[in-house]
N, C-alpha and C positions, 0 to 999 in steps of 0.2 A: 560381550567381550570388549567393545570398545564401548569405553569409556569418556564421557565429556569433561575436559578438562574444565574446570570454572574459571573463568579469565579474573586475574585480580584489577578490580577495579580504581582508580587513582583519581584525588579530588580530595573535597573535604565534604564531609557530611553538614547537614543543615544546621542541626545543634552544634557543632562548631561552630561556623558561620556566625550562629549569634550571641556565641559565647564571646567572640573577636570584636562585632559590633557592639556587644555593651560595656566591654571595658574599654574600648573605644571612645564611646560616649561616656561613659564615668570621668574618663580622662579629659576631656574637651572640656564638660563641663566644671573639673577644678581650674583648668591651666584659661581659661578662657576669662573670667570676670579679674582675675590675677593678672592677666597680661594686658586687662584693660586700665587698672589701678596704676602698675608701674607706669603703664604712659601717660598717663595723667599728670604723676610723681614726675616725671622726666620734663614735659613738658613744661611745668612750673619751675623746676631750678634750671633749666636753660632759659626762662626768662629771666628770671632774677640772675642770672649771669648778665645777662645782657644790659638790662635795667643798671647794674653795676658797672660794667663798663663804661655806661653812656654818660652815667653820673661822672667819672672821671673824666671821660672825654670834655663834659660840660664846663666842669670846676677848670680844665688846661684854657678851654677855649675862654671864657670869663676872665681868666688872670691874664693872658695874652691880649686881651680887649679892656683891660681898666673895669672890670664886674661886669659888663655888659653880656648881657646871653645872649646865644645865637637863636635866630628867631626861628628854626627849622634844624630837624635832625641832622636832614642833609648839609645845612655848613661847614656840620663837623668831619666830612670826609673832604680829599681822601688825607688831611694833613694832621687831624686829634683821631679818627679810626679810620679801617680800610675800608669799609664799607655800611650803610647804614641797615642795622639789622630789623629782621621783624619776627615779631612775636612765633612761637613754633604752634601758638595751638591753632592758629587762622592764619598763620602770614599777615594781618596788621602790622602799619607800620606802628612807630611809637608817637608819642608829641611830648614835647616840650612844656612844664611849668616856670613861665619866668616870673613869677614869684618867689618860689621855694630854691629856682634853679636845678628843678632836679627831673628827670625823665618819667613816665607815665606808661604805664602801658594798656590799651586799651580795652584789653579782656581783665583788669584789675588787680592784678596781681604785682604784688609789692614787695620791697626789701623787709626781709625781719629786722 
């Protein structure tokens, strides 16, 4: 007469579970070596922004000085830039070529 009701049970079964884990990981592993390339990409044209900047700050300071370079990045703040930048892929600072007159950055990356 009585009858045992089945209680419904709530959750996810296991084969789910690792159907969610693998496209999970499918997904990691495209978005992941991809999000390491852009920052690389990233990383280099904020240098070379920078490196361009400094170049200009250099040529202002040189004209203002009769050609003479400034013997350190730091000269040229805070009156040719506001402040003396460093490379993004280490934080290196940069240096100075007073020969070429033109800025360096130490992880080697240069103006096209």
């Amino acid at each position: 007469m009585f009858m045992k009701l089945a209680k419904r049970q709530e959750g996810f079964t296991l084969v789910e579970l690792l159907i969610v884990i693998t496209i999970i990981g499918v997904l990691a592993a495209i978005a992941v070596p991809r999000f390491l390339t852009n920052k690389a990409a990233s990383e280099q044209t904020a240098c070379r922004g920078n490196l361009s900047r400094l170049n200009e700050a250099i040529g202002r300071y040189a004209f203002d000085n009769n050609g003479k370079a400034p013997s350190a990045i730091g000269d040229l703040a805070p009156k040719y830039i506001d402040r003396a930048p460093n490379c993004p892929t280490d934080g290196s600072g940069y240096n100075i070529n007073t020969t070429t007159l033109t800025a360096v950055c130490p992880n080697g990356h240069v103006l096209p």
